[in-house]
N, C-alpha and C positions, 0 to 999 in steps of 0.2 A: 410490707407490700412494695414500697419503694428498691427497697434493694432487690427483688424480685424482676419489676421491672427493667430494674437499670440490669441488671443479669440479661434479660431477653432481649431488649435493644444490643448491649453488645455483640451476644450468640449473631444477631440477625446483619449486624453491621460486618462482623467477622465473617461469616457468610457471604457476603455480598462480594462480589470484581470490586468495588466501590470503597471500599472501605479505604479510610484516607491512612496515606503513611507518609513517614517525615523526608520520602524524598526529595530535595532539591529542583527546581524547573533546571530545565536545559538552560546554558549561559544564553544562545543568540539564539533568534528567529531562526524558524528551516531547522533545530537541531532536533534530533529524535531520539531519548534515550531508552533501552528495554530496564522494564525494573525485575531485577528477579526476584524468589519468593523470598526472600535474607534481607531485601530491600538494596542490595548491592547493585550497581547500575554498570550498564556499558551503552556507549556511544555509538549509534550506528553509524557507518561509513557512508561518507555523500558520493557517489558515484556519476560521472558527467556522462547525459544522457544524447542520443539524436537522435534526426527524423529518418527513417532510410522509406523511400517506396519502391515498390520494386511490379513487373508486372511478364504478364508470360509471353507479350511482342507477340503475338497471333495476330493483332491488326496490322503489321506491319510485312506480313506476308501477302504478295501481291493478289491474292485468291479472293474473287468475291463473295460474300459473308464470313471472311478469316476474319473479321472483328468483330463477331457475335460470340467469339469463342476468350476471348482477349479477359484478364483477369487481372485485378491490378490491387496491391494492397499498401497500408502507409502504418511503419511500425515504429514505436518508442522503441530504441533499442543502446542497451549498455554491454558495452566489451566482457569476455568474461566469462565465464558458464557457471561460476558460483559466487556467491558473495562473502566474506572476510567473516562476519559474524555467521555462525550456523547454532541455532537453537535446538531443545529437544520439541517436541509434540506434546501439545498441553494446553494451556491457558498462556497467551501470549499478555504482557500487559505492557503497553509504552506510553511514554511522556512525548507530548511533540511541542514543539514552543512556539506560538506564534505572537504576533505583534498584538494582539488582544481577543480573547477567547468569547467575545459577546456574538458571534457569526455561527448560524448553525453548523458544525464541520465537513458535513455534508457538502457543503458548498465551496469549502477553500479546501479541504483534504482529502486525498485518495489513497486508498488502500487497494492493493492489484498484486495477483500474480503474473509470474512472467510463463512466458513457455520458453523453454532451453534449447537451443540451436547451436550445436558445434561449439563454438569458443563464443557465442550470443546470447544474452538474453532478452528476449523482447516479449514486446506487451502490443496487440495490435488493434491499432485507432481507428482504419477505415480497411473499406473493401469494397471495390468496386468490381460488379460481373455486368458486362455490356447486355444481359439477357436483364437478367433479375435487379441492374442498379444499385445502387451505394448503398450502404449499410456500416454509418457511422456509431462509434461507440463516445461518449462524449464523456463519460464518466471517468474516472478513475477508480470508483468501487467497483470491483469486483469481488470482492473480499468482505465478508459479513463481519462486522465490528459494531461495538458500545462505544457511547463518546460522548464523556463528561467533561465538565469544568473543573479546570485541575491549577491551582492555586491562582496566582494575579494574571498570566499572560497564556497560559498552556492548556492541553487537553490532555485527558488521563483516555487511551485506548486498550479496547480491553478484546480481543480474537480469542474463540475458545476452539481450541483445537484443529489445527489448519492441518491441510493433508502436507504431507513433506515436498518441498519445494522451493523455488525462489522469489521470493514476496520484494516489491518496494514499497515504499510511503510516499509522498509530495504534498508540499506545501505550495498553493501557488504555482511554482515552478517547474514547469517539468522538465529541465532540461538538469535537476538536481536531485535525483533519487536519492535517500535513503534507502538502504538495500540490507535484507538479511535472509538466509535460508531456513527451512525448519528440515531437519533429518526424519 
């Protein structure tokens, strides 16, 4: 009966995103690594982020009510239209390393895609329309993810199947994406 069970827990352990494997934490804080299904890893590339805002200057047309029409937005944006690592579509799973994993990750980590612009990628944080007002995104999630405790300092994330596209992560920092594509 015992080896019966210990059979079923494993099936159920092996089954699971969760199932714990002997990969190594990231060396520093902020580092991200994807574990592929070999348990082989690669480093995502930290990519240096800014703020651009930009806006459609309609208030600045000397027309009275031309700043009812005025539209203004504020975007994370990294040089670049694709990222260095590109994944297949599947079950993504990463290591991220942080200074101590007792924080719900919610709170210090974001998962986002970008939208692709020319030689840009950006991810967009506010938006303001002088009719309808601001409409701040405060999050980083945009991107549906699992987020467990993953050895002494890290978190194990686990994405199942993300459409093709250009994803970052952030820790804390946004001005320090981790960046990868899925084909």
């Amino acid at each position: 009966m015992k080896k019966l069970m210990m059979i079923i827990v494993s099936m159920m352990a092996a089954m699971s995103g969760f199932s714990q494997t002997t990969v190594a934490e990231p060396e520093f804080v902020g580092q991200v690594i994807v574990v592929n299904a070999d348990s082989t890893t690669i480093l995502l590339q930290k990519e240096q982020a800014s703020m651009k805002a930009s806006s459609t200057n309609f208030g600045l047309i000397p027309i009275p009510g031309s700043g009812l029409l005025d539209k203004s937005s504020t975007n994370l944006v990294v040089k670049g239209k694709e990222a260095k690592v590109m994944l297949e579509q599947g079950r993504l799973t990463f290591i991220v390393r942080a200074e101590k994993n007792d924080i719900d990750p919610v709170s210090i980590l974001g998962v986002f895609q970008f939208d692709v612009k020319k030689k840009k990628r950006q991810f967009k944080m506010a938006e303001m329309n002088s009719v309808g007002g601001w409409n701040f995104n405060m999050s980083f999630n945009n991107v549906k993810y699992v987020a467990k405790k993953y050895g002494e300092h890290s978190y194990l994330i686990v994405i199942e199947n993300p459409e093709p596209g250009q994803y970052g992560i952030v820790l804390n920092d946004i001005y320090n994406v981790s960046t990868f594509g899925v084909k």
